[in-house]
N, C-alpha and C positions, 0 to 999 in steps of 0.2 A: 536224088541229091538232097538230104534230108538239111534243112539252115531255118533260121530265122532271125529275127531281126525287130530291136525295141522300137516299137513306135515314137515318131516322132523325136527320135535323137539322131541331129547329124553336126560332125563333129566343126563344120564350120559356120554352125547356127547357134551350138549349144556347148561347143569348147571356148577357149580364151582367143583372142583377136589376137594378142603378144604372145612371144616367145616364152620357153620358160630359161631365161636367162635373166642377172641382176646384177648390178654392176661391182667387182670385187667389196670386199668391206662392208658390204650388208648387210647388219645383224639379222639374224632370224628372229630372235629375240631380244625385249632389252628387260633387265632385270633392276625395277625400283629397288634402290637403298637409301640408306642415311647421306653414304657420299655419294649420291648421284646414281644413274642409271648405268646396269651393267650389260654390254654386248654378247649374246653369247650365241654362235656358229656364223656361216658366213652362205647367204643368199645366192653367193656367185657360183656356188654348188649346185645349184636346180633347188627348186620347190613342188616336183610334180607329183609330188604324192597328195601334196593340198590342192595345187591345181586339178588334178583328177577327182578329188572328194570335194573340191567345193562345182565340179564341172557337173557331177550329182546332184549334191544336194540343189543347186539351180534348176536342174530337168524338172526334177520332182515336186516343184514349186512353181513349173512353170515359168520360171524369169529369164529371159534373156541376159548372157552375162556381161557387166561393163565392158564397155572397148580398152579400157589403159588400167594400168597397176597402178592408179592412185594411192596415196598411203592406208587410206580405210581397206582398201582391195586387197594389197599387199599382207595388209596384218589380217586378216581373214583367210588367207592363203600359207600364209606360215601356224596358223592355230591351226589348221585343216590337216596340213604338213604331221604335225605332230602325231595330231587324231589314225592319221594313214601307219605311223608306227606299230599300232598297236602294242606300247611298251607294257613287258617287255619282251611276252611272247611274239609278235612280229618282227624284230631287231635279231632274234636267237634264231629265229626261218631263215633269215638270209643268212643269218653266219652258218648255219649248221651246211644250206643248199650248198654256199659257196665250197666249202670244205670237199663237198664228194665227187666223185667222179661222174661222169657223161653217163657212163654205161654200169650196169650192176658187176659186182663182184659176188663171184663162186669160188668154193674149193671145196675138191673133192664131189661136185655136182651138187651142191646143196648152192643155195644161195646167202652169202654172209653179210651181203651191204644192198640195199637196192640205189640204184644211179640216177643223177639229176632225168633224166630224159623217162624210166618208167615212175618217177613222183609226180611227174608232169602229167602223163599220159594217163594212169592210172588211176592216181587220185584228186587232181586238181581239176583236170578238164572235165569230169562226168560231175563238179559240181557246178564248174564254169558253164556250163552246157546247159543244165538245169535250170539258171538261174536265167539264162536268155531264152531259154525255150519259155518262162514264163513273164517274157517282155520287160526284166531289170536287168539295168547297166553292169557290168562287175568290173571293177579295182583290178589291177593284175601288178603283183611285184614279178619284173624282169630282172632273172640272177646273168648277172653279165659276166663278172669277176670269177678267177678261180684260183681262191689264195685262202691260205691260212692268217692270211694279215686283216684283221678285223678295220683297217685305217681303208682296206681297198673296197671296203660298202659301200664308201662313193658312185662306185663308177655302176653299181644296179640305178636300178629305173622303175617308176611306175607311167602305166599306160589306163586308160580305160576300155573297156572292149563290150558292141554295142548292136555284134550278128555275126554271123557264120555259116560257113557252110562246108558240108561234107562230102569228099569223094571216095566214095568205096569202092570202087573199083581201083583207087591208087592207094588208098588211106590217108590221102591226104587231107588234110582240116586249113579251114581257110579262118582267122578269126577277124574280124575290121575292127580298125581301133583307133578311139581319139589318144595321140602324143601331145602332149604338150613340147614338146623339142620342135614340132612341125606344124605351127598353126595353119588355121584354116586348109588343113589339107585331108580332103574325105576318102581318100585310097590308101591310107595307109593301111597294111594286114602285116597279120605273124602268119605263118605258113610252118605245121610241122606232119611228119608222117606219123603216125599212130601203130603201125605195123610194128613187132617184135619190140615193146618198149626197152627192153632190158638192153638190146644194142643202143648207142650212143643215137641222139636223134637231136642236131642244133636245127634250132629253131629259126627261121629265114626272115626277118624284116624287111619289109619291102623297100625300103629307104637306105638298110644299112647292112643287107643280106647276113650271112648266118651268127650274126653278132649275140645272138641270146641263147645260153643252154639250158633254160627251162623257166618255166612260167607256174605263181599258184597264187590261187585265189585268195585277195585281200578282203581280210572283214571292215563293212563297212555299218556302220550307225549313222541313219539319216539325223538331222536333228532337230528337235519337238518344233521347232518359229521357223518360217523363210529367212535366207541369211539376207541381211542388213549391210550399206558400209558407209553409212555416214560418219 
């Protein structure tokens, strides 16, 4: 049962103590002008994609992370947010992921489209993999949605993911992962099978069973200083 697992990250040491929940009306950003400061998205949407890159960047600095979303926290958490975009190629990943189907499409025995479940399988996990087999944390954008409505990128997710492990004798992959949706909770895992990727393979959350059809690794840039929030 081949797995490993980053030293020293567990997710109720070195993820956030709160939710990632904020109360409607919450700018993500405010933008200084001549009239005043402009509000622009709404926090009430989740911030886990800064949650998850600033849950890094702390490992890596060694700092244990505040207990509350102070406003210094908060706006560290939304600049982080952004960073986890990677605009605007990571924004055009989830629109493209969303758009396809579970399983590949063939005609005539040739293959014409490959499917969210072997992008997953194929090319995301063997880097996913790589990067825990050499004791880094990895970003993981969760495609949840399955729409041609670019409005419905809400409802994806980011997780961090921080060990694994492998059953070949079933194919199944076990990945553990800090949520920010689930503080302080160290059991949480994605479970998928690896076998035949080109059939459809939803991915099992342990908290919200088969609610993810595929997962790829988010680039991530530590940054040059330990983060700050005064």
């Amino acid at each position: 049962m081949p797995s490993a697992t980053v030293p020293d990250f567990v997710p109720s040491r070195n993820g956030f103590a709160f939710p990632n929940w904020f109360p409607p009306g919450t700018p993500v950003l405010e933008v200084p002008t001549p009239l005043g400061r402009i509000p622009i998205g709404d926090a009430n949407g989740g911030v886990c994609g800064g949650m998850v890159f600033a849950a890094m960047d702390l490992h890596r600095f060694d700092i244990v992370p505040p207990p509350e979303a102070t406003p210094p926290v908060f706006r560290y958490l939304c600049h982080r947010l952004i960073d986890s975009f990677n605009l605007p190629f990571g924004v055009l990943k989830y629109y493209d992921w969303m758009r396809r189907p579970g399983s590949s499409r063939s005609f005539g025995g040739v293959k014409v489209q490959e499917g969210l479940s072997y992008l997953t399988i194929e090319n995301e996990w063997p880097r996913i993999r790589a990067s825990l087999d050499a004791g880094q944390t990895v970003a993981l954008g969760l495609v949840k949605a399955h729409s041609f409505n670019p409005k419905e990128m809400g409802k994806n997710h980011q997780v961090l993911a921080y060990a694994y492990e492998t059953f070949e004798a079933s194919g199944d992959i076990t990945i553990h992962i800090y949520d920010p949706n689930y503080p302080l909770e160290d059991t949480a895992t994605l479970i998928v099978n690896i076998q035949n990727p080109d059939a459809e393979r939803p991915v099992i959350h342990s908290r919200e069973g088969p609610s993810v059809r595929g997962f790829f690794y988010t680039e991530y840039r530590s940054p040059a200083d330990a983060p700050t929030f005064a």
